[in-house]
C-alpha positions, 0 to 999 in steps of 0.5 A: 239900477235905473231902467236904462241900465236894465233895458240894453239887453231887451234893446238887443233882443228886439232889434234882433226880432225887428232884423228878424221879422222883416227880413224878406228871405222868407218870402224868396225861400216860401218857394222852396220850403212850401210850407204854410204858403200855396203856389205863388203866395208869399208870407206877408211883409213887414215892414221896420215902421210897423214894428214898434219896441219899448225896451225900458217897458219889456213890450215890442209890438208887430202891427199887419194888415192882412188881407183888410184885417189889423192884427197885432202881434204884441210881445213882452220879455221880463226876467224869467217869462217871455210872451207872444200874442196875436190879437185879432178884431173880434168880428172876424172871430164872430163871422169865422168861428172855427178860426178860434180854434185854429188860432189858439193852436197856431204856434206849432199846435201848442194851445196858447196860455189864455184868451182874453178880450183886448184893447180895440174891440179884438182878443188876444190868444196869448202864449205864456214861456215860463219853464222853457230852458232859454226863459229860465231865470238864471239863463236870461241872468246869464244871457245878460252878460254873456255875449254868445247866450245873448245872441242864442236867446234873441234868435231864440224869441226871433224864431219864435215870433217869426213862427207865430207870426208866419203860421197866423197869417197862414191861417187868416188868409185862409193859405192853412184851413182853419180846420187842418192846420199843420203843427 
């Protein structure tokens, strides 16, 4: 099997996560479900060119800026594990320390996998799936060629992204107190 063969499934999964995460409906629903985002903020938008996929690789990327801060959200899907991270300069963790804390418990409290430096002067918190049901290897072997798992899967890890996404921005634009986040 060649790496196009292995890849069109992954290329599903990340468009879907691309349509996904820059749908702007969760800015006109913010009002409405007024969860993460005070009176008249809204999540912040991404835009497609900000979002980058290598299918054949297993790594999508997200790519914010917010409020003057880079920050990426980098994600990589193999057989049987699924990883999301936000990665975050390093100096805003220097200057905010509790913003540590508060990030490395941002996807619905669940402590990430690890912390670790990474690539441009910043750290990753990195959160690992490996035991969930839908990243078990013989539901992603299944999802492959099963149309409607597929489509259960991809809106499983666009829902997922969406959070951590939504839930850090909520917290590096101070819209979530870094010390009383909600989980």
């Amino acid at each position: 099997m060649t790496s196009t063969d292995r890849s069109p499934w992954r290329r599903l999964v990340f468009d879907h996560v691309r349509r996904e995460v820059t749908d702007q409906f969760l800015g006109t629903a913010q009002p409405y479900i007024g969860l993460w985002f005070g009176e008249g903020r809204e999540p912040p938008v991404v835009s497609m060119e900000n979002v980058v996929s290598l299918p054949t690789l297993g790594a999508m990327s997200v790519i914010l800026s917010i409020d003057g801060l880079r920050v990426l959200y980098p994600m990589m899907l193999m057989l049987g594990e699924l990883r999301l991270g936000v990665c975050v300069p390093r100096t805003t963790l220097i200057k905010q320390p509790c913003l540590r804390e508060a990030l490395s418990r941002c996807y619905g409290g669940k402590p990430c996998s690890r912390i670790a430096s990474a690539a441009i002067d910043s750290v990753i918190f990195d959160w690992i799936f490996r035991d969930e049901w839908i990243v078990r290897v013989d539901f992603m072997s299944a999802a492959i060629v099963d149309q409607a798992k597929l489509s259960l899967f991809a809106d499983a890890v666009a829902k997922a992204a969406q959070h951590l996404i939504v839930s850090s921005c909520a917290i590096l634009t101070g819209n979530v107190s870094a010390s009383e986040q909600p989980s």
